[in-house]
Backbone as CSV, one residue per row, in Angstrom:
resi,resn,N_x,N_y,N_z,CA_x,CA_y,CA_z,C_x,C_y,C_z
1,UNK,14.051,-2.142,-12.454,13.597,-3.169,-13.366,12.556,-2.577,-14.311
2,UNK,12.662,-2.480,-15.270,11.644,-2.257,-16.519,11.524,-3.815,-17.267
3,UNK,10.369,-3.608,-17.747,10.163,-4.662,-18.284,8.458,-4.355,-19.749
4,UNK,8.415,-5.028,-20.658,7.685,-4.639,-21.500,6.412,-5.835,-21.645
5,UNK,5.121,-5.102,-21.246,4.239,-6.299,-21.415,3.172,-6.073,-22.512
6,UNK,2.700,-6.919,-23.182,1.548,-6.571,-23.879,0.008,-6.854,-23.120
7,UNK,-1.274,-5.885,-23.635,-2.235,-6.051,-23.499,-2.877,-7.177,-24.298
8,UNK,-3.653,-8.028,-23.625,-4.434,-9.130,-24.917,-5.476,-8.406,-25.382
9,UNK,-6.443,-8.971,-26.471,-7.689,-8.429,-26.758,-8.462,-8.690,-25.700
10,UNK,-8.267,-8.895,-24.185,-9.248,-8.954,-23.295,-8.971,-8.208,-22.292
11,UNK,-7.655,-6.883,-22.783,-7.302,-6.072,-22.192,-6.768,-7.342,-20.705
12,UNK,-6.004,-8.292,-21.069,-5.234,-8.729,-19.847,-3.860,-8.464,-20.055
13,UNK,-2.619,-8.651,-18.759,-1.731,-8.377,-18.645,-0.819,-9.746,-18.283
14,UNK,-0.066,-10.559,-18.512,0.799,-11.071,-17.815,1.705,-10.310,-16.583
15,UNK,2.406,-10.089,-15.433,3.175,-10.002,-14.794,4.265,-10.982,-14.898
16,UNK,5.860,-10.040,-15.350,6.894,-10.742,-15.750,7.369,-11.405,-14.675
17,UNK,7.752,-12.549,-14.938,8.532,-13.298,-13.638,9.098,-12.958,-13.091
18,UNK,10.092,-12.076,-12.862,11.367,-10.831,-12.546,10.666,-10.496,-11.418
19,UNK,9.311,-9.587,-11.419,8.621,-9.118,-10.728,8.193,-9.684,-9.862
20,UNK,7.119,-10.792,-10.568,6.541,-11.625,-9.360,7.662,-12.593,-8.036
21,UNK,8.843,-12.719,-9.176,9.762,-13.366,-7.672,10.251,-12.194,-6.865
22,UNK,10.604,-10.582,-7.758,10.916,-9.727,-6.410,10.045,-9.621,-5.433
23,UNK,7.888,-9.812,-5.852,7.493,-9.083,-5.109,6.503,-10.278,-4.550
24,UNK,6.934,-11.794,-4.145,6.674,-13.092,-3.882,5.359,-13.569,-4.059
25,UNK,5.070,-13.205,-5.275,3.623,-13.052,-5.970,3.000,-14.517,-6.223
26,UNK,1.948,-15.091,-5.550,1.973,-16.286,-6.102,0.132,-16.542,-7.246
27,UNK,-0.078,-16.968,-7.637,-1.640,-17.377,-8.139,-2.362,-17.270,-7.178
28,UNK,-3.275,-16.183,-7.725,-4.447,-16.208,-7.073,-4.424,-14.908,-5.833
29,UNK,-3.084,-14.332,-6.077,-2.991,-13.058,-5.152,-3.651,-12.131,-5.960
30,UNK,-4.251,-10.954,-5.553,-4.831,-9.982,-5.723,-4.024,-8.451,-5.780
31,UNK,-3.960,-7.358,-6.690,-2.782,-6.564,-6.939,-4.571,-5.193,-7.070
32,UNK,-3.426,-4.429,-6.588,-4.553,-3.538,-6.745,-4.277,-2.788,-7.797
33,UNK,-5.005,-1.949,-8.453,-4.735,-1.127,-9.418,-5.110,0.448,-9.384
34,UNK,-3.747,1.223,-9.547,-3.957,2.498,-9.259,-3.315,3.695,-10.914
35,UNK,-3.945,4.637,-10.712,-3.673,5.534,-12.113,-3.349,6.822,-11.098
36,UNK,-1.492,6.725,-11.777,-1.252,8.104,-11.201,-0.412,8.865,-11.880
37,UNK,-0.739,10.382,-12.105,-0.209,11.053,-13.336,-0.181,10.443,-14.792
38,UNK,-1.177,9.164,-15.043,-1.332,8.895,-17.115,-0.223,7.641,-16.609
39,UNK,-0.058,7.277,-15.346,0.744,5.301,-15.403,0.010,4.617,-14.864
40,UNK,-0.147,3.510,-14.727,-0.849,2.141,-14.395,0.331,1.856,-13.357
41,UNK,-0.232,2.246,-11.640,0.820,0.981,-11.072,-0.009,0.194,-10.225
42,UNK,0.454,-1.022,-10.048,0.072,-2.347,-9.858,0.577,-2.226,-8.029
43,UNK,-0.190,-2.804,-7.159,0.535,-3.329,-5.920,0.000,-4.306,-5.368
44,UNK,0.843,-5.042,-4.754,0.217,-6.353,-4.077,-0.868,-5.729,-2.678
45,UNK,-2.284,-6.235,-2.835,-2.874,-6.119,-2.071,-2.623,-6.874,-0.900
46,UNK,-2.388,-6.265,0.390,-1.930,-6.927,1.428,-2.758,-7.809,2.026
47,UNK,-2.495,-9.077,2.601,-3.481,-9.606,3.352,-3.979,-9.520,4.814
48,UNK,-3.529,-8.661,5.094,-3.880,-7.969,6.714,-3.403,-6.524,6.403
49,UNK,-4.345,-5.552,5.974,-4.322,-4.124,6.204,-3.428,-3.489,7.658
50,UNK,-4.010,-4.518,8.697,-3.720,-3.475,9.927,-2.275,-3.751,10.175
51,UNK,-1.608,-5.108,10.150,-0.204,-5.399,9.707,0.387,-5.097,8.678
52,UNK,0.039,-4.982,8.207,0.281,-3.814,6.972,1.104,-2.487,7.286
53,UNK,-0.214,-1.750,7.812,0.074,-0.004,8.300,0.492,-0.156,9.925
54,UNK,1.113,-1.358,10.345,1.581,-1.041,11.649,2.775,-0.391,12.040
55,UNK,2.729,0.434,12.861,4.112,1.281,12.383,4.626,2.235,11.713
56,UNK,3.375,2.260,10.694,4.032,3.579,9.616,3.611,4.726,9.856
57,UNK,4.772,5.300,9.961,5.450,7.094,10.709,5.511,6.993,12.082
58,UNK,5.826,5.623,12.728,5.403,5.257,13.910,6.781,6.878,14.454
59,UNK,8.290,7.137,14.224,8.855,7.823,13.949,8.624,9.790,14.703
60,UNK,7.265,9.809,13.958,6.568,11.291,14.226,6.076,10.914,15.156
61,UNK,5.732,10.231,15.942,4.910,9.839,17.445,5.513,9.417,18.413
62,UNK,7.246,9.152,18.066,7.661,9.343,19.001,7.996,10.371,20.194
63,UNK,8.015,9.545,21.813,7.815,10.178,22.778,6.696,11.051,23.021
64,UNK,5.572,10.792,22.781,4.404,11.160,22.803,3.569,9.975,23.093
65,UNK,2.796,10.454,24.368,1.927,9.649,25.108,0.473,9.605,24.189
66,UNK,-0.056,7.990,23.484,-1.248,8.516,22.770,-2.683,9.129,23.687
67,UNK,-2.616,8.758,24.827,-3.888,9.166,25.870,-3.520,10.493,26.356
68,UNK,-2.717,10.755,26.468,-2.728,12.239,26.549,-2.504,13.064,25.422
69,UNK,-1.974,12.859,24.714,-2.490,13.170,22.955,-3.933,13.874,22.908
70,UNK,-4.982,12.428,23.019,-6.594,12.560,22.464,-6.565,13.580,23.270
71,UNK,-6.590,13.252,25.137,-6.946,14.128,25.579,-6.833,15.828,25.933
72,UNK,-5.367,16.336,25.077,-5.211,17.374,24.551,-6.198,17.836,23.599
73,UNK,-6.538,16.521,22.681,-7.360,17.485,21.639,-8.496,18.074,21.940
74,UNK,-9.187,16.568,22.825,-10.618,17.074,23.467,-10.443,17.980,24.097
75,UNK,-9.827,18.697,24.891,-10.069,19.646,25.782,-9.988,21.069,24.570
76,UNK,-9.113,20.811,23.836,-8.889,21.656,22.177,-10.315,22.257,22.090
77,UNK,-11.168,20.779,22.022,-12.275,20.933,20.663,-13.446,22.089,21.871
78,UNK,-13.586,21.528,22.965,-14.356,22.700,24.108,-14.211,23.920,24.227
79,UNK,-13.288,24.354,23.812,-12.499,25.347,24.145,-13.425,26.303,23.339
């Protein structure tokens, strides 16, 4: 989806409808704003961070015990 928006003289933005129904955007949600490589991208700020990142790369941790994990490292860091 591309879509073309203008800046106002108060440097505001509308978000095209297209968008806000893909990304279930309603008034009064909060979008964060990030600059990467010279673009402006926009993301919906989540409302629970930790539900959010639950799970993600859960993948690389599989079959790996997390308490014996730490306690590999600590014994690491003595060493």
């Amino acid at each position: 989806m591309t879509a073309r928006v203008k800046v106002s003289s108060k440097f505001q933005i509308s978000v095209p409808a297209d968008a806000r129904r893909r990304l279930h955007l309603q008034a009064g949600d909060s979008l964060l704003v990030d600059v990467r490589d010279g673009y402006i991208v926009l993301i919906p700020e989540p409302s629970d961070y930790s539900q959010r990142l639950r799970g993600l790369h859960s993948d690389i941790w599989q079959g790996i015990e997390p308490q014996e994990y730490v306690r590999g490292e600590r014994e690491a860091w003595q060493e």
